[in-house]
N, C-alpha and C positions, 0 to 999 in steps of 0.2 A: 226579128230583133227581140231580145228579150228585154223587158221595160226592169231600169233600175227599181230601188226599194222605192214603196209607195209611201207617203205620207200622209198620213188624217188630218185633216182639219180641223183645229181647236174648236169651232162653232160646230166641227160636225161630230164630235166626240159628245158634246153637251147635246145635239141635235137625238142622237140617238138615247142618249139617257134618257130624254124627253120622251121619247116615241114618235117625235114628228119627222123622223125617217126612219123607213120599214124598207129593211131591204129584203123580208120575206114576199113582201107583195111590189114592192112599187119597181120602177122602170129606174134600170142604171143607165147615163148616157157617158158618152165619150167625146172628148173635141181636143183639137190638138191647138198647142201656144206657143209663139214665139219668145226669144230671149229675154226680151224689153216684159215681159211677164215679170216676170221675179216673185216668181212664187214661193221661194224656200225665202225671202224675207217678211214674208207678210199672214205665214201660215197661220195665224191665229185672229189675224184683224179682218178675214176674209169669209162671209158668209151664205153668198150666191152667186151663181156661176155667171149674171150680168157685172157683177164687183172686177172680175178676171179679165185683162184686157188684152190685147195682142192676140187675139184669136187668128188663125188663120184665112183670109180672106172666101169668102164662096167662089167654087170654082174649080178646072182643073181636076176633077175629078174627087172635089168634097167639099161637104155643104154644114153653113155652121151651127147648123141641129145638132150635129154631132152626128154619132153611130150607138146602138145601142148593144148594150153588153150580151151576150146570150150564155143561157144555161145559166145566170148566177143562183151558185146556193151560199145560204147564210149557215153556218153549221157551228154546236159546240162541242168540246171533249172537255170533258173533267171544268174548266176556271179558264179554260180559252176560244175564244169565236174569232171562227174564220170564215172570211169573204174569198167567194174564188167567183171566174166566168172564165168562159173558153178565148180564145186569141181575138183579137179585133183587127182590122184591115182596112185600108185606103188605098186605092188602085188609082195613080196618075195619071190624068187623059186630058189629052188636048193641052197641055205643059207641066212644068215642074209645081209638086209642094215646095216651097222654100222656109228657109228660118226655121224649122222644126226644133222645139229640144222638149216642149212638155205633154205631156198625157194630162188632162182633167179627168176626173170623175165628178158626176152630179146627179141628183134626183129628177126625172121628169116631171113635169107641174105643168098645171094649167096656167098660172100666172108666175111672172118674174120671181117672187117673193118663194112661190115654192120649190123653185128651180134649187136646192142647197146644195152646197156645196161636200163634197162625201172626201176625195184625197185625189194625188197627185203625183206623178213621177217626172223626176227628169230623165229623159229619154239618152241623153247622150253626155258627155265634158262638151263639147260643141254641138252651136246648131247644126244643122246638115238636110240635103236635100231629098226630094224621093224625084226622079228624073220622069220624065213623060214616057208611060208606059211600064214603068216599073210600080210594085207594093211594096206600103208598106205594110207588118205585120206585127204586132203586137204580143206578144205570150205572156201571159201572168210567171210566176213563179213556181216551179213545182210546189212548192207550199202553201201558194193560192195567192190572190190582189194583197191581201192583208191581214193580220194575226193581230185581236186583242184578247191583252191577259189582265 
């Protein structure tokens, strides 16, 4: 599936100004949120990935560590940086994912506080499920997770 447009995080826009997230060195995580999320109303009052609720249960074939992004590069051209990573995956075993609709991105950390929160996609108009034994599958955008100018 290809994940709708991603959205930043008002604290993670200010986050990186700061430098307290490096997406040259540090670990991108991924976790998937149900509808009761409601993340496209709160994108700017939300600053760590414990804030974010409606995680998907552990279990079934994923676990709520998340997945971690691989291959990201942070890259500029000219007045614009772009975030990309290669596709991410969840394989359903032993029952259904259910309620799916959002993609998290977050920094890995030693402690809650540094878990930040980076952006977000809603994955679909409705939730929807990944069936036992089926993937799901993730692809950024041919233009990569995200573009700031």
């Amino acid at each position: 599936m290809a994940a709708g447009a991603y959205l930043i995080f008002g604290e993670a826009k200010n986050n990186l100004g700061k430098g307290s997230i490096d997406l040259d060195s540090g670990v991108v995580r991924g976790t998937l949120h149900k509808v009761a999320a409601s993340l496209s109303t709160n994108i700017n009052g939300l600053s760590v990935i414990s804030s974010v609720g409606n995680e998907l249960a552990d279990g079934n074939g994923y676990s709520t560590s998340g997945k971690t992004l691989s291959a990201p590069t942070w890259t500029r051209s000219t007045s614009t940086m772009h975030f990309d990573a290669t596709a991410i995956f969840w394989s359903a075993s032993g029952g259904n994912l259910t309620s799916i609709a959002y993609l998290v991105l977050w920094m890995s950390g030693a402690s809650a506080g540094a878990r930040k929160l980076l952006a977000f996609s809603r994955l679909s108009t409705a939730a929807f499920n990944v069936n036992d034994g089926s993937r799901l599958t993730i692809t950024p955008n041919a233009s990569g997770v995200f573009t700031m100018v």
